[in-house]
Each structure stands twice: as C-alpha cells, then as structure tokens.
One Martini backbone bead per residue (centre of mass of N, CA, C, O) as a GRO file, in nm:
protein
   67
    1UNK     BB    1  -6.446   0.719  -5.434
    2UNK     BB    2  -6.344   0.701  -5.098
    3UNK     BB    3  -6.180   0.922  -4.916
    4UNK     BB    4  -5.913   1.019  -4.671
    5UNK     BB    5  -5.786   1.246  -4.573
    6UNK     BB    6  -5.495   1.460  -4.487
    7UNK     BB    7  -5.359   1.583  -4.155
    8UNK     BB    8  -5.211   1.875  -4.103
    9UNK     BB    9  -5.202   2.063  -3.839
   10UNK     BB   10  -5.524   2.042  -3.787
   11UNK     BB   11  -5.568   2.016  -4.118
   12UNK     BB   12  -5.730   1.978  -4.425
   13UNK     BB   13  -5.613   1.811  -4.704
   14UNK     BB   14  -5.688   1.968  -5.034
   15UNK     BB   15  -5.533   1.909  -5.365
   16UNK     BB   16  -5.766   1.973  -5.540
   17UNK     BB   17  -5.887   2.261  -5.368
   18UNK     BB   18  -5.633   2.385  -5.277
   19UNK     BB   19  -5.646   2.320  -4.959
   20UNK     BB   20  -5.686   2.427  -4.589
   21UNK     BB   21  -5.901   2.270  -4.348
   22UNK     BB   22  -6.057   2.429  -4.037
   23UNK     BB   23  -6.308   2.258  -3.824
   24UNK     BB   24  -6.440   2.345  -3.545
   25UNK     BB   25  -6.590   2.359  -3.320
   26UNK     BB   26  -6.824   2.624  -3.241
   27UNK     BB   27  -6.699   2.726  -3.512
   28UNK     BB   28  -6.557   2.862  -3.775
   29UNK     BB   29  -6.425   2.790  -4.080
   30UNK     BB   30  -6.120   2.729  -4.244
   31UNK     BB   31  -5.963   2.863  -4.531
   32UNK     BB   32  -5.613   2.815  -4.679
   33UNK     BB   33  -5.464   2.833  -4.944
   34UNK     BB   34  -5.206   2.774  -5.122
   35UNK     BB   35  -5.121   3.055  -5.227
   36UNK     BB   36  -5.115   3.177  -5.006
   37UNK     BB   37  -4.870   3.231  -4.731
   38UNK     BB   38  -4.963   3.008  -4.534
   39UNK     BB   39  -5.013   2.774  -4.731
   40UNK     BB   40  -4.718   2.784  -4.829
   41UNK     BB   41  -4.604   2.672  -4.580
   42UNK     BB   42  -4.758   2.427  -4.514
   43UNK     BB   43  -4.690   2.261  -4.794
   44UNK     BB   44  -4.389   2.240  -4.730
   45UNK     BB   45  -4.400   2.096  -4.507
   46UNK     BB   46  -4.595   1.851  -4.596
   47UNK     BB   47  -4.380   1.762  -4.815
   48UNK     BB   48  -4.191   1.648  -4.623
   49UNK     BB   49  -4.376   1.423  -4.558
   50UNK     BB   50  -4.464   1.123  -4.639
   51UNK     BB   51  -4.778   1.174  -4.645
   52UNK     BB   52  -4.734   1.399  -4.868
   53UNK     BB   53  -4.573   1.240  -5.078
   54UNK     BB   54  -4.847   1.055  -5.144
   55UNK     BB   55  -5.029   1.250  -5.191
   56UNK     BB   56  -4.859   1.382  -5.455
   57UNK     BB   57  -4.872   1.100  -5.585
   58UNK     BB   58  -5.156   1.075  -5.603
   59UNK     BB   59  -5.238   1.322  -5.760
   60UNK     BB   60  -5.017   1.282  -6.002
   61UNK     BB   61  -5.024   0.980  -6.094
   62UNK     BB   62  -4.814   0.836  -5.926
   63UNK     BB   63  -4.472   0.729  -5.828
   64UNK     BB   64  -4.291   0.790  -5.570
   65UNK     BB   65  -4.040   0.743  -5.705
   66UNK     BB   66  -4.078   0.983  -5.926
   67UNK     BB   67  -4.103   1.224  -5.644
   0.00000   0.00000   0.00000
C-alpha cells in the first residue's frame, strides 16, 4: 500500500525511519533524526497537531481515541 507522507514545517515526517526529510530543488537534501536535538524539537512540535496524533496512531496501529 502507498501512503502519502505528512509534511511538516516542510519536513516529510516518516515515523518508519524515524526521521525528518527536506529535499529542496537544487540543493543538497536534509535528514533529521528523531533522537538528535532538533528532531526531537520538530516532533514534540508535530506531535501536538491534529496531523501528528493521526499519524503517531496509525503507526503504532491503534485507534486516535487510545492515543
């Protein structure tokens, strides 16, 4: 199944491999881990959007209401 990634503060939020990516046109792309410091800002942050709680829900195979 093909799932559409959720974006972030123009992150691409991929809680699989725990990281956030950001490929701008003509540059170099960035990856962010979950564990360094400013991943764990970014997902503290994500985690608070409606966004955030859907997708930490669906990958940790629960219902919104358990999380």
């Amino acid at each position: 199944m093909i799932r559409r990634l959720p974006v972030f503060k123009g992150y691409t939020v991929d809680l699989r491999l725990q990281e956030f990516r950001k490929v701008p046109l003509n540059d170099l792309p960035e990856f962010v881990p979950l564990l360094s410091d400013k991943g764990a800002r970014l997902f503290n942050e994500f985690r608070q959007t409606e966004e955030g709680r859907k997708e930490i829900a669906y990958v940790l195979g629960r219902r919104l209401d358990d999380y």
